[in-house]
C-alpha positions as a Python dict, from the first residue, in 0.01 Angstrom:
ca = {
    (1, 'X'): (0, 0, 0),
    (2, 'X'): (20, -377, -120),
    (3, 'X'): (-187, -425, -482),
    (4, 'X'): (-271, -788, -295),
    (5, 'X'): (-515, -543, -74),
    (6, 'X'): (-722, -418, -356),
    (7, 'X'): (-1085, -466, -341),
    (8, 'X'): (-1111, -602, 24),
    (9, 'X'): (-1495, -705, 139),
    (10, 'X'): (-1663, -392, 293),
    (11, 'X'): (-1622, -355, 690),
    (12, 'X'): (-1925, -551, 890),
    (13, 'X'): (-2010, -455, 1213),
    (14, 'X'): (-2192, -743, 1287),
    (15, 'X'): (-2029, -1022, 1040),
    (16, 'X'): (-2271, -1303, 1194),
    (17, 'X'): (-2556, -1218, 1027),
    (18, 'X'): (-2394, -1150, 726),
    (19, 'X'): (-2295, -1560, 797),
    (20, 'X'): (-2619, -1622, 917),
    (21, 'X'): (-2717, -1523, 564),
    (22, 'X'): (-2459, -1678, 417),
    (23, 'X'): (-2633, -2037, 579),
    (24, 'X'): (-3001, -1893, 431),
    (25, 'X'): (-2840, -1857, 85),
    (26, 'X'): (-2731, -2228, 54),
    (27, 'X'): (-3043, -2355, 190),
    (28, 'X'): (-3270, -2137, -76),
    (29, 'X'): (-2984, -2250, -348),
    (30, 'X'): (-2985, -2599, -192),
    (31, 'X'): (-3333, -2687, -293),
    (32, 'X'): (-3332, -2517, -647),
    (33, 'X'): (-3178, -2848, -811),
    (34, 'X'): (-3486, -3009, -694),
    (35, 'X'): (-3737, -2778, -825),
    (36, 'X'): (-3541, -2766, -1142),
    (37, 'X'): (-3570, -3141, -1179),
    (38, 'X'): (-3935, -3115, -1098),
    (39, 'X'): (-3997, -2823, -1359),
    (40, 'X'): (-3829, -2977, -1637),
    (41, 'X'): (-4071, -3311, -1609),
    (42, 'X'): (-4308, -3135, -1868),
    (43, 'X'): (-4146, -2765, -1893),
    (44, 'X'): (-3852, -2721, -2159),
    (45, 'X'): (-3558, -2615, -2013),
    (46, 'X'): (-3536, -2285, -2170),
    (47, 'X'): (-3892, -2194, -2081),
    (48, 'X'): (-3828, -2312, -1729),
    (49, 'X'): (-3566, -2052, -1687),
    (50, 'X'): (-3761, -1766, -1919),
    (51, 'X'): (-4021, -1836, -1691),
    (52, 'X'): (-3810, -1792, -1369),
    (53, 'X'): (-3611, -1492, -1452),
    (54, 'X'): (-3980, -1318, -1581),
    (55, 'X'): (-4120, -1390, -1238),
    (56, 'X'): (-3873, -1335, -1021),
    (57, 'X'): (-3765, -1014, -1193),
    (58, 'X'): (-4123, -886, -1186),
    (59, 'X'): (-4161, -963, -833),
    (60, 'X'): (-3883, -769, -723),
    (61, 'X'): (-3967, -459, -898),
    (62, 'X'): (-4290, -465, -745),
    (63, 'X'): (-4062, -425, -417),
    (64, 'X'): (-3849, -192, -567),
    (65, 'X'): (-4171, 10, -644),
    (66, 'X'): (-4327, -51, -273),
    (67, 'X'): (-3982, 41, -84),
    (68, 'X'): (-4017, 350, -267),
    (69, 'X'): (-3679, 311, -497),
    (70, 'X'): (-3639, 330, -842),
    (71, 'X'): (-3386, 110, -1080),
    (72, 'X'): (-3078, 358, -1199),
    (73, 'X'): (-3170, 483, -1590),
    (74, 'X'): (-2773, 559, -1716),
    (75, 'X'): (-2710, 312, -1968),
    (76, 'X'): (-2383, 225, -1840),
    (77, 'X'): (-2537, 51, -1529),
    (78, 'X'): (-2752, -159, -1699),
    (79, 'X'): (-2498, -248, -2026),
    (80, 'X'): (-2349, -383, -1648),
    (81, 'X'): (-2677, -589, -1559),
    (82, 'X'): (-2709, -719, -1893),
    (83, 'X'): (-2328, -919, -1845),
    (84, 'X'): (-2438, -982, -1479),
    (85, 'X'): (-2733, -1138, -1640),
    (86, 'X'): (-2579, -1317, -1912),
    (87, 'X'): (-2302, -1487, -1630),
    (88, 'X'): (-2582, -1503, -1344),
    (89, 'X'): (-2846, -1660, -1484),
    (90, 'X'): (-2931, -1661, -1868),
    (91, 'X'): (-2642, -1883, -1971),
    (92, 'X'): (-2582, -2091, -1658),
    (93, 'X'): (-2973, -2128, -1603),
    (94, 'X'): (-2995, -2280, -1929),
    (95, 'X'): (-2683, -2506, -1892),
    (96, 'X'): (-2823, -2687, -1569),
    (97, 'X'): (-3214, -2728, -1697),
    (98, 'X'): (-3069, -2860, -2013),
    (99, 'X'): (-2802, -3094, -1777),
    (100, 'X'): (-3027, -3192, -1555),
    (101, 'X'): (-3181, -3444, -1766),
    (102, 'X'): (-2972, -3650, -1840),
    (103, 'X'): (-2697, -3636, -1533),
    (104, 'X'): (-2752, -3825, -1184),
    (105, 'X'): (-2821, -3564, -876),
    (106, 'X'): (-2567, -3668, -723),
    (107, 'X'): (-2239, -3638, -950),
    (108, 'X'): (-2451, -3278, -1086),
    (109, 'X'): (-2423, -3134, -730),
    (110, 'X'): (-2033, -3225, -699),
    (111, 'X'): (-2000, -3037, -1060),
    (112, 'X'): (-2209, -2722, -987),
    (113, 'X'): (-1922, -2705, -634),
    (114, 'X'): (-1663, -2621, -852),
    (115, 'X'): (-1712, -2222, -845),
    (116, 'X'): (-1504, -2135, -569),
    (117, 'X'): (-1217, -2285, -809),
    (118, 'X'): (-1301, -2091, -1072),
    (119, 'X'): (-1320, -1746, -844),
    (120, 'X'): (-985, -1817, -809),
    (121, 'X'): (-861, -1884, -1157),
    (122, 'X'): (-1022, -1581, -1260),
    (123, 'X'): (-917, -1391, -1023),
    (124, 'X'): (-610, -1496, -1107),
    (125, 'X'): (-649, -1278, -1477),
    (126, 'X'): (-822, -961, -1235),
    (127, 'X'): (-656, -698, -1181),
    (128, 'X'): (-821, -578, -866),
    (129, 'X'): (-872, -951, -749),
    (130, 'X'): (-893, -1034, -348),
    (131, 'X'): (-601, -1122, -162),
    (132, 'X'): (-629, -1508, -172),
    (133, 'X'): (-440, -1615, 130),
    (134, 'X'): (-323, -2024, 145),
    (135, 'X'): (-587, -2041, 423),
    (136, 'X'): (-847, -1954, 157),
    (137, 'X'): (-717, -2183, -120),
    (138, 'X'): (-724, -2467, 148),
    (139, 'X'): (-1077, -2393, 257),
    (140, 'X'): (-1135, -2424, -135),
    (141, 'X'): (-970, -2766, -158),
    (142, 'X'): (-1114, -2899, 204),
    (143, 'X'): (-1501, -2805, 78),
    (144, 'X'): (-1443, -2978, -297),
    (145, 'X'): (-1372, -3299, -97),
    (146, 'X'): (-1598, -3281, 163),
    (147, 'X'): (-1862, -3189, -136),
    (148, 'X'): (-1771, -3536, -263),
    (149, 'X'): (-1795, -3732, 55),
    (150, 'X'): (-2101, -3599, 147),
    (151, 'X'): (-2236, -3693, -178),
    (152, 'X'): (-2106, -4021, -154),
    (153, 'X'): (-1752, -4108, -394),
    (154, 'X'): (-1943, -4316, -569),
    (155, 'X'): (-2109, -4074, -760),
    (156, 'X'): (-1797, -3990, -971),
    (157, 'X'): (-1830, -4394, -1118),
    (158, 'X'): (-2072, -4178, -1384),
    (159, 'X'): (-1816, -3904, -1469),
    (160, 'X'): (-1767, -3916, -1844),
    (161, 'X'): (-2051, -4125, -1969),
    (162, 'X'): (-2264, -3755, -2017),
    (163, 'X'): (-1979, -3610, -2125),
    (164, 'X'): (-2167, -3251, -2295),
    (165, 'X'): (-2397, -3246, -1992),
    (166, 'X'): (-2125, -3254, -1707),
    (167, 'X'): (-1925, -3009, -1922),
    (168, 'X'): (-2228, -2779, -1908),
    (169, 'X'): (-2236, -2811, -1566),
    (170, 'X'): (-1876, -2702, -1517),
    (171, 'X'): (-1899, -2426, -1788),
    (172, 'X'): (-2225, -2353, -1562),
    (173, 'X'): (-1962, -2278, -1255),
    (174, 'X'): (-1735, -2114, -1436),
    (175, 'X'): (-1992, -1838, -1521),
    (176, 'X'): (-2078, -1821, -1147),
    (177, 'X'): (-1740, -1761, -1084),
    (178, 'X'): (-1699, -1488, -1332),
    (179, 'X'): (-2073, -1369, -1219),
    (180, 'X'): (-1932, -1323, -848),
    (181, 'X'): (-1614, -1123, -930),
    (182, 'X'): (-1818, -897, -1187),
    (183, 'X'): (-2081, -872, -890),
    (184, 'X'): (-1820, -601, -677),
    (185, 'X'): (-1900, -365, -935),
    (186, 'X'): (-2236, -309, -796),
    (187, 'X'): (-2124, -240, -438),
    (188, 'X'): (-2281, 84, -406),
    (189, 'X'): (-2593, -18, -477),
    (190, 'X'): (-2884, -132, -326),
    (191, 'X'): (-2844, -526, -336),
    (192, 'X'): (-3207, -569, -464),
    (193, 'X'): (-3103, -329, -768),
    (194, 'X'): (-2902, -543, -958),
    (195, 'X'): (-3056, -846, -854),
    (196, 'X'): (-3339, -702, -1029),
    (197, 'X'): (-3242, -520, -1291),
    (198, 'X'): (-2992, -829, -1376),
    (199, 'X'): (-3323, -1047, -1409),
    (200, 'X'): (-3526, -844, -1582),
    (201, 'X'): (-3200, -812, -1843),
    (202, 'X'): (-3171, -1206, -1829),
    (203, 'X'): (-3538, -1254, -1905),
    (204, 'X'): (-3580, -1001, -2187),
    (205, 'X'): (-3283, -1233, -2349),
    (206, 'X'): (-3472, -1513, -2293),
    (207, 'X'): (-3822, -1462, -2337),
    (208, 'X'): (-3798, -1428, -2751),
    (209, 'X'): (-3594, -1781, -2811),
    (210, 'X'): (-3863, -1926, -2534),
    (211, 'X'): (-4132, -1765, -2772),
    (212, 'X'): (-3990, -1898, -3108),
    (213, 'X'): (-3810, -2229, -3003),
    (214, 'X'): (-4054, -2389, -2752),
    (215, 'X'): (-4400, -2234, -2817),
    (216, 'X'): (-4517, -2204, -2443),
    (217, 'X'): (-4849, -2172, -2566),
    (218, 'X'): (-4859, -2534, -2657),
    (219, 'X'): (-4731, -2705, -2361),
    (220, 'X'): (-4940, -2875, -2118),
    (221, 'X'): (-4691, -2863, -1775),
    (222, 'X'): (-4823, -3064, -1450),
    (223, 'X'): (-4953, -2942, -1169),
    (224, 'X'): (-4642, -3058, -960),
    (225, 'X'): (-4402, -2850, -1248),
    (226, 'X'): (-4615, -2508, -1182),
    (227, 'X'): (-4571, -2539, -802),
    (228, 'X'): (-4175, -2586, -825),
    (229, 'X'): (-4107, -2336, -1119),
    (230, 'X'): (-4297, -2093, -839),
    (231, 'X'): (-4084, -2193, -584),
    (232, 'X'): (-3761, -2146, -787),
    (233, 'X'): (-3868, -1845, -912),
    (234, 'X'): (-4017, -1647, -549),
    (235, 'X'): (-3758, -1857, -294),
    (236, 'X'): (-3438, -1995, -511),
    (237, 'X'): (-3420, -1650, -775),
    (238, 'X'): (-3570, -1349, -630),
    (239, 'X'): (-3511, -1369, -273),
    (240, 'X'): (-3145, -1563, -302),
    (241, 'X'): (-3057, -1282, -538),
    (242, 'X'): (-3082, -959, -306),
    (243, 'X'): (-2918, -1183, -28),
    (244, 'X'): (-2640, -1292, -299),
    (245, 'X'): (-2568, -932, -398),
    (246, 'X'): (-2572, -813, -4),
    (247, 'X'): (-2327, -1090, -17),
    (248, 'X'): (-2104, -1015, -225),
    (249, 'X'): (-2025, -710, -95),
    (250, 'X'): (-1990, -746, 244),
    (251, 'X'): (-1767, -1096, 237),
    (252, 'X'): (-1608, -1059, -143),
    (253, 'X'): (-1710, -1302, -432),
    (254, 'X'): (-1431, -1614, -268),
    (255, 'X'): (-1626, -1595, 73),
    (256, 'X'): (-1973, -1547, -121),
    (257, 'X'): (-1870, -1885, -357),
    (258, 'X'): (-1782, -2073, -67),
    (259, 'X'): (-2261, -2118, -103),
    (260, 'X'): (-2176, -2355, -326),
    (261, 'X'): (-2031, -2602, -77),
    (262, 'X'): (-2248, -2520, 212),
    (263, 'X'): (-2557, -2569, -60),
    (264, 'X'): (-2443, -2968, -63),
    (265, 'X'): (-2538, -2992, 312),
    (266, 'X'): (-2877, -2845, 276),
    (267, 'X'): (-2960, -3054, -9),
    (268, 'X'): (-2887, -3355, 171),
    (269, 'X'): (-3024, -3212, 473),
    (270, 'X'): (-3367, -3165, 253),
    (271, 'X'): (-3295, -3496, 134),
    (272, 'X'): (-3315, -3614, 475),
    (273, 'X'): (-3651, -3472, 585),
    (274, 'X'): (-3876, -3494, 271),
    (275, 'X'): (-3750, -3779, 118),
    (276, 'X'): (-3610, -4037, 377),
    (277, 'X'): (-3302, -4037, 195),
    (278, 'X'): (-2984, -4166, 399),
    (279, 'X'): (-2662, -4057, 417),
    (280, 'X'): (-2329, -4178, 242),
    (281, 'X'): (-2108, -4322, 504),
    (282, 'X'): (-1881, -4085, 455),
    (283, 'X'): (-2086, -3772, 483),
    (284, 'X'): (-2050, -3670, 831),
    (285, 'X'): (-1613, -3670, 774),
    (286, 'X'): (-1735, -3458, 481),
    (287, 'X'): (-1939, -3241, 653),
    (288, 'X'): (-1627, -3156, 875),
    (289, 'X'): (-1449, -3101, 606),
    (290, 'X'): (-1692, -2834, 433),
    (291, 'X'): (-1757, -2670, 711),
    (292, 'X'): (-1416, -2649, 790),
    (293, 'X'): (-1368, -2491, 479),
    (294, 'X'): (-1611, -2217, 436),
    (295, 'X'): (-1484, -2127, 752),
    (296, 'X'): (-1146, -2075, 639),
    (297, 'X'): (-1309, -1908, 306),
    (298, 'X'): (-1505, -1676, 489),
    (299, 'X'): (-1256, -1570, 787),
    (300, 'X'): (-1174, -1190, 823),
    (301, 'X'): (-876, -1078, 615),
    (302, 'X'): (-630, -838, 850),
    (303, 'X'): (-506, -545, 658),
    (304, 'X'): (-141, -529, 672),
    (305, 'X'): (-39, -155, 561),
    (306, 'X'): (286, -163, 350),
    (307, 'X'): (504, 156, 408),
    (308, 'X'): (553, 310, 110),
}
C-alpha cells in the first residue's frame, strides 16, 4: 500500500454534520478575537488565558463526571495532553492576548489564517502525514486570499510596523498547526477527553506565572471584561474544543485547519450584525474564494490501493 495513504481521516457515514460542525467551529472561534480584545481592556493577557483554560477545563470535567466517564490515569496519555496543551492553548493563548494589543483586527485575523500553511509544512517533516493532494494545497492558497479580501487588502498597509506582535501571531499558527497534526494521536478517544485533560494541563502551566507575575488578586477588571472572558472560556474554549477534537478525527488536521479561513467569514458576519460594520469591496469575491477552498480542503480523499 502507498505510505502517501497513511493516517487517512476516519470513515463518516454522515460527513455533513461532521461539516455542519465544521461551520459551528468557526463561528465559536470567529468571535473569540473579540472577547479577547474585550478581556484584555483591564485583564493581563496571561491571566486572561489562566483564567480561560481554569474555567473551561473545570467545566468540562464536570461533564466528564455527569456523562459518567472518567479522564485516562497512564501517564503516557497525559505527558500527551501536556504537549497538546502547550501547542493548543498555553503558548498560542498567550501569543494572541499579548498581540492583540497592539495589532489592528483586521491584519491579526489575516495572520492567525496562516495554519493551514503550516499543517502542511509540518506535515511535510511527519512521517505518517495525510496525503496532500494539489486540490488541497490549492484550497490552501484560494482561502489565504480570499482571507485577505474579505478583510479588506488594505489591512496589510500595517504589516511590519508591530513587527514582535505579528510574529507572535504567526508563531501563534504555527503551534496550531503542529497542535492539529499532534491531535490524531488521540483518535481513540472520547473527543471531550483530551479537550479536557489538554486544558486542565494548559492551566496548571499557567496558573503559577498568573499567580506570581500579575497578582490577580489586585486587579480591578470591568464588568464588560468578566462577561467576555466567560464567553471565551464556556463558548470559544470548552465547547470549540470537544467539537475540534471530534474534528480532527473524522476530517484529518488539513480539513480541520481549513476553521481558520471559514472563522474570517463569521467574524465579519458578527461584524455585520452587532456592530454595523460594512464590508470591504472585495469581500464577497473573497468569500467565493474561501469557500471555494475549504471545500477543496475538506473533500473526501479516494483510497487508491497500490498492488504490492
Amino acid at each position: 500500500m502507498s505510505t502517501q495513504m497513511l493516517d487517512q481521516p476516519a470513515a463518516m457515514p454522515n460527513r455533513a454534520v461532521e461539516l455542519t460542525l465544521l461551520l459551528v467551529l468557526a463561528g465559536l472561534w470567529g468571535g473569540s478575537y473579540t472577547f479577547i480584545k474585550l478581556g484584555v481592556e483591564t485583564i493581563p493577557p496571561l491571566t486572561l488565558i489562566t483564567a480561560r483554560t481554569l474555567i473551561a477545563g473545570l467545566v468540562l470535567l464536570v461533564v466528564i463526571r455527569w456523562r459518567g466517564l472518567r479522564l485516562p490515569r497512564d501517564p503516557a496519555t497525559w505527558r500527551m495532553f501536556l504537549v497538546q496543551a502547550g501547542l493548543n492553548s498555553v503558548v498560542p493563548f498567550t501569543l494572541i492576548a499579548w498581540a492583540e494589543r497592539s495589532v489592528d483586527a483586521g491584519l491579526a485575523t489575516i495572520l492567525s489564517s496562516t495554519s493551514p500553511i503550516f499543517v502542511v509544512l509540518l506535515s511535510c517533516l511527519s512521517v505518517s502525514a495525510e496525503r496532500l493532494t494539489g486540490l488541497r494545497l490549492a484550497g490552501i492558497a484560494a482561502g489565504l486570499a480570499g482571507t485577505v479580501l474579505i478583510v479588506g487588502a488594505q489591512a496589510m498597509t500595517g504589516f511590519g510596523e508591530q513587527l514582535w506582535a505579528q510574529l507572535a501571531l504567526v508563531a501563534a499558527s504555527v503551534c496550531y498547526g503542529g497542535a492539529a497534526l499532534f491531535g490524531r494521536s488521540f483518535k481513540g478517544l472520547d473527543p471531550i477527553m483530551p479537550a479536557a485533560g489538554s486544558l486542565f494541563c494548559g492551566a496548571l502551566v499557567l496558573l503559577p506565572l498568573s499567580l506570581m507575575l500579575d497578582r490577580p488578586w489586585t486587579l480591578s477588571p470591568s464588568a464588560q471584561s468578566i462577561q467576555a472572558l466567560i464567553a471565551l472560556s464556556l463558548v470559544s474554549t470548552a465547547l470549540a474544543f470537544v467539537i475540534y477534537f471530534r474534528l480532527i478525527a473524522r476530517l484529518g488536521s488539513v480539513a480541520t485547519t481549513s476553521v481558520a479561513y471559514l472563522r474570517v467569514p463569521a467574524g465579519v458576519l458578527i461584524g455585520m450584525v452587532f456592530l454595523g460594520e460594512a464590508l470591504a469591496p472585495t469581500a464577497w469575491a473573497g468569500l467565493v474564494l474561501v469557500i471555494g477552498g475549504v471545500l477543496a480542503m475538506t473533500l473526501p480523499l479516494r483510497n487508491r490501493a497500490a498492488a504490492g
